[in-house]
Biotite code that builds the C-alpha atoms (Angstrom):
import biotite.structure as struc

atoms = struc.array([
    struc.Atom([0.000, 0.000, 0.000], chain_id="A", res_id=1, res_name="UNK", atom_name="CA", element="C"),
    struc.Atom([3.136, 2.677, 1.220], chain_id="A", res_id=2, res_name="UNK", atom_name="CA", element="C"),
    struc.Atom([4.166, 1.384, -2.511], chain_id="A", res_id=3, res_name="UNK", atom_name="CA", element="C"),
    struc.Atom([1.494, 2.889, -4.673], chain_id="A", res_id=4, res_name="UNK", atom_name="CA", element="C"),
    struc.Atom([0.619, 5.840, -2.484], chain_id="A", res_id=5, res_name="UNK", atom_name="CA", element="C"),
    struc.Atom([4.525, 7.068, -2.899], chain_id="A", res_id=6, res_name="UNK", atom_name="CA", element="C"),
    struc.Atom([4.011, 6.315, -6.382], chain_id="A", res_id=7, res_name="UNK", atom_name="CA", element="C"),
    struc.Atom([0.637, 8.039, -6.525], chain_id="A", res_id=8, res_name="UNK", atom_name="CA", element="C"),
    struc.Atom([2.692, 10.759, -4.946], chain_id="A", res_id=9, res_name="UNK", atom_name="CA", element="C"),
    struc.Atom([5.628, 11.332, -7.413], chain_id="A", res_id=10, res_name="UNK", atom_name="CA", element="C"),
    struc.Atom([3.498, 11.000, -10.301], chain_id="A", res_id=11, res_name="UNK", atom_name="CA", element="C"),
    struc.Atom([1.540, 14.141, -9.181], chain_id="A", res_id=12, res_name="UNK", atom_name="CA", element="C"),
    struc.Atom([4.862, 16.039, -7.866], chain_id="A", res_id=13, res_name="UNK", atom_name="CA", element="C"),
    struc.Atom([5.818, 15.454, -11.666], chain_id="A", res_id=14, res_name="UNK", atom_name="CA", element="C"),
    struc.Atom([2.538, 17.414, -12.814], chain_id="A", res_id=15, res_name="UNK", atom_name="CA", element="C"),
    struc.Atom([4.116, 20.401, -10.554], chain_id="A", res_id=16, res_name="UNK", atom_name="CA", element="C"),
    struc.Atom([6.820, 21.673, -12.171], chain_id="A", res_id=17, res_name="UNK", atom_name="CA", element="C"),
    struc.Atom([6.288, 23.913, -15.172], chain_id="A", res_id=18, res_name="UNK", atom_name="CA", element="C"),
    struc.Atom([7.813, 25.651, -18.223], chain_id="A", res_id=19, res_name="UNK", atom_name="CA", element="C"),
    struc.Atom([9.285, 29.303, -17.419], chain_id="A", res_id=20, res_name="UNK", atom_name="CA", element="C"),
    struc.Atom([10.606, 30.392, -20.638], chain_id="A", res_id=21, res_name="UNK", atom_name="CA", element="C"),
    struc.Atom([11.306, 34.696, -21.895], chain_id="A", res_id=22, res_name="UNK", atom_name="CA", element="C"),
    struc.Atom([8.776, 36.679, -21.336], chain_id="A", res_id=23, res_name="UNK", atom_name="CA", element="C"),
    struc.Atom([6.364, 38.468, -23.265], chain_id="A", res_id=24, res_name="UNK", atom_name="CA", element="C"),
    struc.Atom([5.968, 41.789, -24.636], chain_id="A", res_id=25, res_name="UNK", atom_name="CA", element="C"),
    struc.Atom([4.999, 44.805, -22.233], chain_id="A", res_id=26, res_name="UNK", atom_name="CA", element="C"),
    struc.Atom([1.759, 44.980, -20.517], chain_id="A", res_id=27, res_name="UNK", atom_name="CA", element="C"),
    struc.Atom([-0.012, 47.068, -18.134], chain_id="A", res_id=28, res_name="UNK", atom_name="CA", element="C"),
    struc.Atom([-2.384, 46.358, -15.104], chain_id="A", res_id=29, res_name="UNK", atom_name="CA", element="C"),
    struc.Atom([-2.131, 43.204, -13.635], chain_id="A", res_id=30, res_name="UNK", atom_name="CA", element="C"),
    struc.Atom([-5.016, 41.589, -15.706], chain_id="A", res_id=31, res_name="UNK", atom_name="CA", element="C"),
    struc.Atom([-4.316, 38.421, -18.098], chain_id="A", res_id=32, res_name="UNK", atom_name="CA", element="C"),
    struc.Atom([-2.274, 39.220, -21.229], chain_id="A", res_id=33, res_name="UNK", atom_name="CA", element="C"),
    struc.Atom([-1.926, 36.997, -24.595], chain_id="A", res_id=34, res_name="UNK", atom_name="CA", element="C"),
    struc.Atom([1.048, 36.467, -27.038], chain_id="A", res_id=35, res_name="UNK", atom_name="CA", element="C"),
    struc.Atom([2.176, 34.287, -29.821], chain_id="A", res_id=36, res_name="UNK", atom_name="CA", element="C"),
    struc.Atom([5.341, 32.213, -29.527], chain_id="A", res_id=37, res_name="UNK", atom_name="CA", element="C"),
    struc.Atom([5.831, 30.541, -32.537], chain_id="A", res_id=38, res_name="UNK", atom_name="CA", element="C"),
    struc.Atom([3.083, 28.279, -33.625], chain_id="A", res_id=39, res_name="UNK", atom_name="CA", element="C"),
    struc.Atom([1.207, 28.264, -30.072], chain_id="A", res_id=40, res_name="UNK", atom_name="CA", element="C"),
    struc.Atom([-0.296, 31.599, -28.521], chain_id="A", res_id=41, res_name="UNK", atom_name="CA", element="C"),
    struc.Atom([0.896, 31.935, -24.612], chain_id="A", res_id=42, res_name="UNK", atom_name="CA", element="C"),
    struc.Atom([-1.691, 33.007, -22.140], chain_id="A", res_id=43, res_name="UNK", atom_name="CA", element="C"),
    struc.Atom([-0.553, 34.854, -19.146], chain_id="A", res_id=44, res_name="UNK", atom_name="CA", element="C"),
    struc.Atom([-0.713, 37.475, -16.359], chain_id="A", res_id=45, res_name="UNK", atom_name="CA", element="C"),
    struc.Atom([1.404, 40.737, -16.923], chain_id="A", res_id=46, res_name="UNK", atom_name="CA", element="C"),
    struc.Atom([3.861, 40.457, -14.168], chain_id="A", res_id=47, res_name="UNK", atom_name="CA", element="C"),
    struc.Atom([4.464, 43.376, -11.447], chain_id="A", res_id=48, res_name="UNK", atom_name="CA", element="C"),
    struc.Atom([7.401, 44.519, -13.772], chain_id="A", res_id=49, res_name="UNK", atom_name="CA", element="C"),
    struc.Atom([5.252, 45.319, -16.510], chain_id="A", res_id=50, res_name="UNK", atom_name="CA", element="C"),
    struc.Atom([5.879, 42.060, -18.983], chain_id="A", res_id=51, res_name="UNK", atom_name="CA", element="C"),
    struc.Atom([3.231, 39.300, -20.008], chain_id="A", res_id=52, res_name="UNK", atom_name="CA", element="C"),
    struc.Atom([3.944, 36.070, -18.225], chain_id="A", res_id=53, res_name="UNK", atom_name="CA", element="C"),
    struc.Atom([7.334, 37.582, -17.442], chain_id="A", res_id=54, res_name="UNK", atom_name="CA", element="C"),
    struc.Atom([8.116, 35.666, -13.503], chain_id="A", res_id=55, res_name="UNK", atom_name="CA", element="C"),
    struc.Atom([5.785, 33.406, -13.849], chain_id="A", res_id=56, res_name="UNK", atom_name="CA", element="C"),
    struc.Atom([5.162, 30.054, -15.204], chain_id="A", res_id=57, res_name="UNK", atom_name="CA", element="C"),
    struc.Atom([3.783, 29.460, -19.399], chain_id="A", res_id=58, res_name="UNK", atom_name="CA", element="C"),
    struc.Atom([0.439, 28.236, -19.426], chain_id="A", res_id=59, res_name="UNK", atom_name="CA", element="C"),
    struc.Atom([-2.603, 26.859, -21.709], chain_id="A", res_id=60, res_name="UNK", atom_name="CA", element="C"),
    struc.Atom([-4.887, 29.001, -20.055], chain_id="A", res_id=61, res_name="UNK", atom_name="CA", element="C"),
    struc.Atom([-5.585, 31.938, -17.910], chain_id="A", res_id=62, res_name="UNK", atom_name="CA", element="C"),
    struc.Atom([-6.221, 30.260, -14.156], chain_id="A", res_id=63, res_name="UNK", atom_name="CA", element="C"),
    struc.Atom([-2.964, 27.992, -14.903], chain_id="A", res_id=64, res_name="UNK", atom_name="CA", element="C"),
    struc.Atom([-1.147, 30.817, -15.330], chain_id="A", res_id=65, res_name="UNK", atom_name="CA", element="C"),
    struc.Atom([1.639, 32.331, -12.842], chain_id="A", res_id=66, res_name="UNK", atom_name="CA", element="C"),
    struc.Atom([0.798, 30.223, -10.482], chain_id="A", res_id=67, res_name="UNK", atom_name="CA", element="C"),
    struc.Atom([4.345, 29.419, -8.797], chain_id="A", res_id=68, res_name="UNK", atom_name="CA", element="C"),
    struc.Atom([4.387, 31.247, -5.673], chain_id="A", res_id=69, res_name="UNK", atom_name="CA", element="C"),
    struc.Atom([7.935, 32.655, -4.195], chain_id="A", res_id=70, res_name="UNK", atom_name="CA", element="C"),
    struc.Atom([8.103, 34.921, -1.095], chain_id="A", res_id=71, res_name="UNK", atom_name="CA", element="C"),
    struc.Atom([4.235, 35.051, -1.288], chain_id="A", res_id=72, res_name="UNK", atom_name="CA", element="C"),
    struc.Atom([3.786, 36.493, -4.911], chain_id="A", res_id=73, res_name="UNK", atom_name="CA", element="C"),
    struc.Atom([3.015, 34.170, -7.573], chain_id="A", res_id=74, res_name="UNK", atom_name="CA", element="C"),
    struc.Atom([5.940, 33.977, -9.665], chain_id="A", res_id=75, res_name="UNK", atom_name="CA", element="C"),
    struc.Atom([7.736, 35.989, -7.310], chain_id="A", res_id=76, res_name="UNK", atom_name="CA", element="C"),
    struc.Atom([11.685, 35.316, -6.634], chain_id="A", res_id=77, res_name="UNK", atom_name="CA", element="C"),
    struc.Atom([12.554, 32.772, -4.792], chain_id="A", res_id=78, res_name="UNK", atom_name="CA", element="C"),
    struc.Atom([9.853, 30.377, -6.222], chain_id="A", res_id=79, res_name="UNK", atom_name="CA", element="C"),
    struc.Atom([11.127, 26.643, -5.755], chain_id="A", res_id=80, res_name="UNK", atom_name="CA", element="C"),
    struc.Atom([13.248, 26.526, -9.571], chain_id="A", res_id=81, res_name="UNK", atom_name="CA", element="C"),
    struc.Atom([16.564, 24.697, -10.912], chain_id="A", res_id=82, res_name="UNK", atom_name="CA", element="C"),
    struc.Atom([18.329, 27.904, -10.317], chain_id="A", res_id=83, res_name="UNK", atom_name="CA", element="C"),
    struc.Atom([18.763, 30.445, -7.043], chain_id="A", res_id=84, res_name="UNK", atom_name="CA", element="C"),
    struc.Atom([19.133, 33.596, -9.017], chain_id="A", res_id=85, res_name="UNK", atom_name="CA", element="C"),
    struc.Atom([15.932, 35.446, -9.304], chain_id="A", res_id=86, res_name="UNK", atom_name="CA", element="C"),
    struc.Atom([13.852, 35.446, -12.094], chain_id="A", res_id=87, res_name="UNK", atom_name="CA", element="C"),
    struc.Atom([14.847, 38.363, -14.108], chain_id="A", res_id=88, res_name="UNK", atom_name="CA", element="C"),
    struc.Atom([12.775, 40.150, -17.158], chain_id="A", res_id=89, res_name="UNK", atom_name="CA", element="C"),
    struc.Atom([14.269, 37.965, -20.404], chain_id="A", res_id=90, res_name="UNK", atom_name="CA", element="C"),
    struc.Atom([15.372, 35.220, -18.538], chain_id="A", res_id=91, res_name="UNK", atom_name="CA", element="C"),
    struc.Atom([15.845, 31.911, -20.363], chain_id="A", res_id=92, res_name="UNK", atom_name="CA", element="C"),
    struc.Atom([14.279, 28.311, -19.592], chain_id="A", res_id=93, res_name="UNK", atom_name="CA", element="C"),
    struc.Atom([14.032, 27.276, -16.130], chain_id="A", res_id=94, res_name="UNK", atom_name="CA", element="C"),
    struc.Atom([12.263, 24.459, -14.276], chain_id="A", res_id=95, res_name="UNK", atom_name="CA", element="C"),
    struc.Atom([9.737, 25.839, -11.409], chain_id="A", res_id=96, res_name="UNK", atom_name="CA", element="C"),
    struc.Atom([7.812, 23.745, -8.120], chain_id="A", res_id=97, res_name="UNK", atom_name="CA", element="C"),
    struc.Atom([5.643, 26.146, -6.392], chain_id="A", res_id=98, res_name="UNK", atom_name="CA", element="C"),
    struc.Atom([7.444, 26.465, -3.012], chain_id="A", res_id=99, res_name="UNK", atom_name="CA", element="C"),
    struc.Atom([5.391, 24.830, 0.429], chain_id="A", res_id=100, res_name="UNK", atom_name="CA", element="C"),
    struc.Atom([2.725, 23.755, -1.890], chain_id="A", res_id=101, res_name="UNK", atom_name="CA", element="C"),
    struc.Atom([1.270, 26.926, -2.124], chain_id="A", res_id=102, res_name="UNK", atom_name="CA", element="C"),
    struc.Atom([-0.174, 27.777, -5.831], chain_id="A", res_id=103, res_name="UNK", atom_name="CA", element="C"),
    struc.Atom([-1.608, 30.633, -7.363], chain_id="A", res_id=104, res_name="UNK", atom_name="CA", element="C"),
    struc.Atom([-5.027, 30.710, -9.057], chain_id="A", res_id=105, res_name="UNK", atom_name="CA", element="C"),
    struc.Atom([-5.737, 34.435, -10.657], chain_id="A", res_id=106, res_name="UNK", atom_name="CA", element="C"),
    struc.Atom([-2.898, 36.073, -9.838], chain_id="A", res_id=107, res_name="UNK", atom_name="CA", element="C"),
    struc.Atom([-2.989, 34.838, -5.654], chain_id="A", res_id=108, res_name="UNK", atom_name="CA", element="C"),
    struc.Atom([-0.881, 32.811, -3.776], chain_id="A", res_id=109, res_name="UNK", atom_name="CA", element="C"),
    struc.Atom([-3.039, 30.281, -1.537], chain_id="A", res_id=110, res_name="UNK", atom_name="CA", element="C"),
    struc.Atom([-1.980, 27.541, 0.894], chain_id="A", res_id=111, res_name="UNK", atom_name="CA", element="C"),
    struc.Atom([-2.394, 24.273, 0.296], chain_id="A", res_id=112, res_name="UNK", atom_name="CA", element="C"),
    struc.Atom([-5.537, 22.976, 2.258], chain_id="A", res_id=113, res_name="UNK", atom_name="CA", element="C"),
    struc.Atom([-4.603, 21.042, 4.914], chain_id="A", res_id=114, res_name="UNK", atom_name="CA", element="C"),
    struc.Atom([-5.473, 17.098, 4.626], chain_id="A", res_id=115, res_name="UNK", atom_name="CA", element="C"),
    struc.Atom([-8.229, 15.639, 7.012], chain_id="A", res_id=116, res_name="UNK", atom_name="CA", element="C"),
    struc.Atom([-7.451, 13.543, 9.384], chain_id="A", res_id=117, res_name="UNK", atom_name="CA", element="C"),
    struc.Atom([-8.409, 9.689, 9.687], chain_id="A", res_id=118, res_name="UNK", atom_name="CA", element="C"),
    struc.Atom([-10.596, 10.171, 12.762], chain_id="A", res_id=119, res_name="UNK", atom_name="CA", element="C"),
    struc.Atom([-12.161, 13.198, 11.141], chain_id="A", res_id=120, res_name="UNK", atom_name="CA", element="C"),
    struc.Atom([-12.438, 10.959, 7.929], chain_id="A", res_id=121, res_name="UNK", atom_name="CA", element="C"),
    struc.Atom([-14.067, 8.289, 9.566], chain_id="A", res_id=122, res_name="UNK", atom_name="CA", element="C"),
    struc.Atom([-16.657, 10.375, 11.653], chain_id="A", res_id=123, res_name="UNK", atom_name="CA", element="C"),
    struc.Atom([-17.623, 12.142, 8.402], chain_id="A", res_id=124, res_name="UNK", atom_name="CA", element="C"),
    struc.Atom([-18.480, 8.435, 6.929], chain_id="A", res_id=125, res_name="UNK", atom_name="CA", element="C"),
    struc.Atom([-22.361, 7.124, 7.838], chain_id="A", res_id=126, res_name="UNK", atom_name="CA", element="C"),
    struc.Atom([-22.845, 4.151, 10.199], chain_id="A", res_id=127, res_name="UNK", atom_name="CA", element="C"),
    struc.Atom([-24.472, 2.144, 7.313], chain_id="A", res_id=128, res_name="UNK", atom_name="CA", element="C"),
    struc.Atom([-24.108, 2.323, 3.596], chain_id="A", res_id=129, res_name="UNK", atom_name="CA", element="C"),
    struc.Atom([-27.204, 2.243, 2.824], chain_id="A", res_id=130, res_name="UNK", atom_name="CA", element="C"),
    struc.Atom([-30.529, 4.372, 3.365], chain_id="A", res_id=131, res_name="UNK", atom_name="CA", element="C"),
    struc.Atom([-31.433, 3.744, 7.322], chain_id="A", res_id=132, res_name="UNK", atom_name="CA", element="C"),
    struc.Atom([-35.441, 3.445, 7.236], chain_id="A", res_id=133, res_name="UNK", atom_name="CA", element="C"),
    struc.Atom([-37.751, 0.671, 8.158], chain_id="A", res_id=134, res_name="UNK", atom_name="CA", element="C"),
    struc.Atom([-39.534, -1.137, 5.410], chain_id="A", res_id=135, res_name="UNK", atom_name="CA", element="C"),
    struc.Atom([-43.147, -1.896, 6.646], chain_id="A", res_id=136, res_name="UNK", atom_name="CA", element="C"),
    struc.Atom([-45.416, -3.779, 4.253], chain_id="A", res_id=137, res_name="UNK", atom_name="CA", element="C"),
    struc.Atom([-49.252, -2.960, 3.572], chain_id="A", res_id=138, res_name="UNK", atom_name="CA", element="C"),
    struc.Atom([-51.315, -5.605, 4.738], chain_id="A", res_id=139, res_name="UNK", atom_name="CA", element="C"),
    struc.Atom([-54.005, -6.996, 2.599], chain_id="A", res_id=140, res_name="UNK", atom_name="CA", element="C"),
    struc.Atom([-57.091, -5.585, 3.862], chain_id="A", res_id=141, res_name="UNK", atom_name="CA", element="C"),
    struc.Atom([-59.084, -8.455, 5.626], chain_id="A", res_id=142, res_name="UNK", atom_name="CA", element="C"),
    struc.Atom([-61.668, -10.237, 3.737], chain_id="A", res_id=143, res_name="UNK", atom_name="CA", element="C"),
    struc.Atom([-64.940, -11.682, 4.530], chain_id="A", res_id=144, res_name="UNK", atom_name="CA", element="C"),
])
């Protein structure tokens, strides 16, 4: 069982990491933003410095979007990557894990929810798994 949870595990840490490549062109709010890269067209957030998906992770669509959190900003330095330098404006292909399990969804960092636990799973379970009534027949009305 410890077997195929840890590999139930490491197939989903897998699904974590994500594709930071160069940024877009300039933006301006803090809204989603759209480019094209090549064949594909890259959805994003513009970043705090003013660049589409610039410190954040490439995406498929707008809630997937930025959504590596460092230092409580999504995409923020210090996000959990295969580098320590900060992300910088430009920067070139890097691998990214949201840090503590916290992810971003619109443009905000939120904690992972915290995992019930087996006492608090089992009370939540009913007694019986099926409906708990009493099945009482008609009677055939008496004949004479």
């Amino acid at each position: 069982m410890l077997v195929k949870q840890l590999v139930l595990v490491l197939s989903f840490a897998s699904l974590g990491f994500a594709y930071h490549g160069a940024a877009g062109p300039a933006c301006t709010g803090s809204g989603a933003c759209t480019y094209p890269d090549g064949d594909t067209t890259v959805n994003g957030f513009c970043s705090p410095n003013g660049f589409c998906a610039d410190n954040g992770a490439r995406c498929a669509n707008d809630d997937n979007c930025y959504n590596y959190c460092g230092n409580g900003i999504c995409g923020g330095n210090g996000a959990t990557c295969t580098t320590n330098e900060p992300f910088t404006h430009g920067q070139g292909a890097v691998a990214c894990n949201t840090d503590a399990g916290a992810t971003c969804s619109a443009g905000v960092c939120t904690a992972p929810q915290p995992e019930p636990s087996a006492r608090r799973k089992r009370s939540n379970q009913p007694a019986y798994p099926y409906k708990q009534y009493k099945y009482k027949p008609k009677r055939a009305a008496p004949t004479s």
